[in-house]
C-alpha positions, 0 to 999 in steps of 0.5 A, a space after each residue: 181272808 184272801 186280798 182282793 187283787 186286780 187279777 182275782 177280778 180280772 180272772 173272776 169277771 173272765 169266769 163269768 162270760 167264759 173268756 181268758 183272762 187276758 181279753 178282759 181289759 181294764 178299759 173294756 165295757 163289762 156290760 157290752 161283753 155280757 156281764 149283767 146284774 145278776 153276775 155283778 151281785 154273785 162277784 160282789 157276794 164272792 169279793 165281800 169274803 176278802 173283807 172289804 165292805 164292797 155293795 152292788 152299788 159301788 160296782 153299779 156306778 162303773 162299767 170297767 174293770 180300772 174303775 171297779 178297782 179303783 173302787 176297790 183300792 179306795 174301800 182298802 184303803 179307808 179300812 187300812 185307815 180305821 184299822 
């Protein structure tokens, strides 16, 4: 399993609106770039190979890329923690 990293979503999340990288900010709203549910689900199914046990809803409660990451960061954590 590969870690998930703030640049594999930064880079996935670019993929899917068909932008570089680099314009994806961490502060940006997601949905106001045109990421919409459906392509939230597909990043999710995708991340979940890393695995962290990251669900539809934890992404559903942010809009920004800083604050998918934080999420990320913590469910690490928390599985470094019951490891």
């Amino acid at each position: 399993m590969t870690a998930l990293t703030l640049e594999r979503m930064r880079a996935d999340v670019a993929e899917m609106l068909g932008e570089a990288p680099e314009d994806i900010g961490n502060d940006e709203n997601l949905m106001d770039l045109g990421l919409d549910s459906m392509r939230v689900l597909a990043l999710v199914l995708a991340w979940g190979n890393t695995g962290i046990a990251l669900e539809f809803g934890h992404l559903a409660e942010h809009a920004t890329l800083g604050g998918w990451w934080s999420v990320v960061q913590r469910l690490q954590n928390r599985g470094t923690a019951d490891a």
